[in-house]
C-alpha positions in Angstrom: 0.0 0.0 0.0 1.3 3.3 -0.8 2.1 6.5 1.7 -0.7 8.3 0.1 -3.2 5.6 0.9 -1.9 5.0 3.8 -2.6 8.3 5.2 -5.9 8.5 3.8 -6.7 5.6 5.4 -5.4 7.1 8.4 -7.6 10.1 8.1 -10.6 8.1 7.9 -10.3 6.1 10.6 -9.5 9.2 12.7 -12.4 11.1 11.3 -14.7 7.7 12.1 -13.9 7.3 15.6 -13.8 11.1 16.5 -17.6 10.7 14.8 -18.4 8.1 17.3 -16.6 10.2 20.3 -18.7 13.3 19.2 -22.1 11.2 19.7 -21.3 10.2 22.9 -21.3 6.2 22.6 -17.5 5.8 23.4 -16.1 3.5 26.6 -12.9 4.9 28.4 -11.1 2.4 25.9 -12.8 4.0 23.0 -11.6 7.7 24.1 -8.5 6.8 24.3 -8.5 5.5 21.0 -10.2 8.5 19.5 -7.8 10.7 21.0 -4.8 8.2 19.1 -7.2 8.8 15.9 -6.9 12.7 16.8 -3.1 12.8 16.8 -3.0 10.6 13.6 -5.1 12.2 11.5 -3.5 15.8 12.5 0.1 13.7 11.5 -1.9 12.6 8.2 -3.1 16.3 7.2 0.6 17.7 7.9 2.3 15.1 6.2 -0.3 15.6 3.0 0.3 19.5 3.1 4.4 19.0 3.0 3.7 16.8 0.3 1.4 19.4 -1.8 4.3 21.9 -1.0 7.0 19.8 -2.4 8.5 20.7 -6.0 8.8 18.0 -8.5 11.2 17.3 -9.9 11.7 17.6 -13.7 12.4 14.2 -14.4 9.4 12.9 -12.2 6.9 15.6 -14.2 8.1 14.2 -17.6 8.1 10.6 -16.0 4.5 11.3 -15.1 3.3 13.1 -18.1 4.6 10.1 -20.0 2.5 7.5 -18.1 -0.5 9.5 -18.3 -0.2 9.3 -22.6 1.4 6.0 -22.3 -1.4 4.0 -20.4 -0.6 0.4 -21.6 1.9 -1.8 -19.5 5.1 -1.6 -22.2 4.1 2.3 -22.6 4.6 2.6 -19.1 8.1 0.8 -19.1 9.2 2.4 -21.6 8.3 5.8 -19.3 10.3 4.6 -16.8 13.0 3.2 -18.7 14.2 6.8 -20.1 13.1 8.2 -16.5 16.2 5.8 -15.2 17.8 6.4 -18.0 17.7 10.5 -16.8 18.0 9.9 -13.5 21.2 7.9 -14.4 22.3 11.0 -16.3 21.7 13.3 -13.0 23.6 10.7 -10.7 26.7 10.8 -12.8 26.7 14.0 -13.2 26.3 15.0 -9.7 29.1 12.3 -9.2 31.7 14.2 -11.3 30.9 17.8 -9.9 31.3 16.3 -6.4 34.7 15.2 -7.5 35.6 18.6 -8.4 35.3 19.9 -4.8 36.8 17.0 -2.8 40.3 16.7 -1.7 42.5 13.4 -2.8 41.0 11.3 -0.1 38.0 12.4 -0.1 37.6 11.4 -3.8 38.5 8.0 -2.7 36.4 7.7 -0.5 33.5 8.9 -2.9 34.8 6.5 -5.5 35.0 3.4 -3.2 31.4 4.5 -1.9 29.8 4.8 -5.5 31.1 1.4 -6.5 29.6 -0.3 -3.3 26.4 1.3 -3.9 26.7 0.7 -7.6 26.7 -3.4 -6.2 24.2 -3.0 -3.9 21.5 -1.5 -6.4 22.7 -4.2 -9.3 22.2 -6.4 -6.4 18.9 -5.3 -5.2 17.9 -5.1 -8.8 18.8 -8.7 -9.4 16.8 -10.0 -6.5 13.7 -7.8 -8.0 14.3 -9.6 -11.2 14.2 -13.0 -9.3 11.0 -12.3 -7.3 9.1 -10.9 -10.4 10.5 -12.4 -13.3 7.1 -14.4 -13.7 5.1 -11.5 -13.1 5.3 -10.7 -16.7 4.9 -6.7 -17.9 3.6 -5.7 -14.8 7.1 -7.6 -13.2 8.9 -5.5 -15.8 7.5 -2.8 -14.4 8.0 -3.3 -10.8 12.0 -4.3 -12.0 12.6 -0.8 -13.4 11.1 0.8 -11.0 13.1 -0.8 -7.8 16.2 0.5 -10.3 15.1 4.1 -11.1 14.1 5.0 -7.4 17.2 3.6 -6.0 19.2 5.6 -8.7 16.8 8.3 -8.2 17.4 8.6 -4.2 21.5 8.1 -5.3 21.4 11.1 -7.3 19.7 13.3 -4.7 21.8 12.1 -2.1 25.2 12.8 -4.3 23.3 16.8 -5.2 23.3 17.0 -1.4 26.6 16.5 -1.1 27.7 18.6 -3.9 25.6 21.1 -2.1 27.4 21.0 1.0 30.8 21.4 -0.2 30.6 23.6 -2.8 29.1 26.1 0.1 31.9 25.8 2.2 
């Protein structure tokens, strides 16, 4: 289930139980629990309005314009395939202009970091293919996908560090 239903769900409930605690027909137990449903549904209505406030991400707009004229399962790979494929672009280049910055060790270090994370997401991608490899296009799907968000939260990450040091 995904954050966004989960938090609607989340609401719901809340919004149900405060419903009953308005009426009167709640137990100690119950008021208790409705005051729970209180505190999560305020949680759920902050974490929705960070969300609406975020910016998206250039990449992620023309990923989701893509899927929303590519509506069949392959149309949506191929979406995601040149969103990786972009993201890929924006990790690597992140990569070198961190390198431009860093001292002689700290380049080493970055190097010996981005080939252990390069094996961990070929690994992590491997196991997806194993676990959905029968799934047929929508295991395609899901396969690309564990690759472009893990490439996707690499390339943030490295911006953030590119950030930090070309500040100081």
């Amino acid at each position: 289930m995904n954050k966004n239903k989960i938090v609607l769900l989340a609401m719901i409930t809340a919004m149900t139980v405060m419903a009953a605690k308005a009426s009167g027909s709640l137990n100690p137990l119950e008021e208790a629990k409705a005051g729970i449903a209180e505190d999560v549904r305020y949680t759920a209505e902050t974490v929705m309005a960070a969300k609406a406030s975020e910016a998206v991400h250039p990449i992620d707009a023309q990923q989701a314009a893509c899927m929303e004229s590519n509506t069949t399962m392959n149309g949506m790979i191929v979406c995601s395939q040149d969103a990786l494929a972009k993201w890929e672009a924006e990790m690597n280049q992140n990569y070198n202009r961190l390198m431009v910055y860093l001292s002689p060790a700290q380049q080493s270090a970055l190097k010996k970091a981005q080939a252990q994370w390069l094996n961990y997401r070929d690994s992590d991608v491997q196991l997806s293919i194993a676990i959905n490899s029968e799934a047929g296009s929508i295991g395609k799907l899901e396969i690309v996908g564990i690759e472009l968000e893990l490439t996707k939260q690499r390339a943030i990450i490295l911006e953030q560090y590119y950030q930090d040091v070309s500040e100081q």
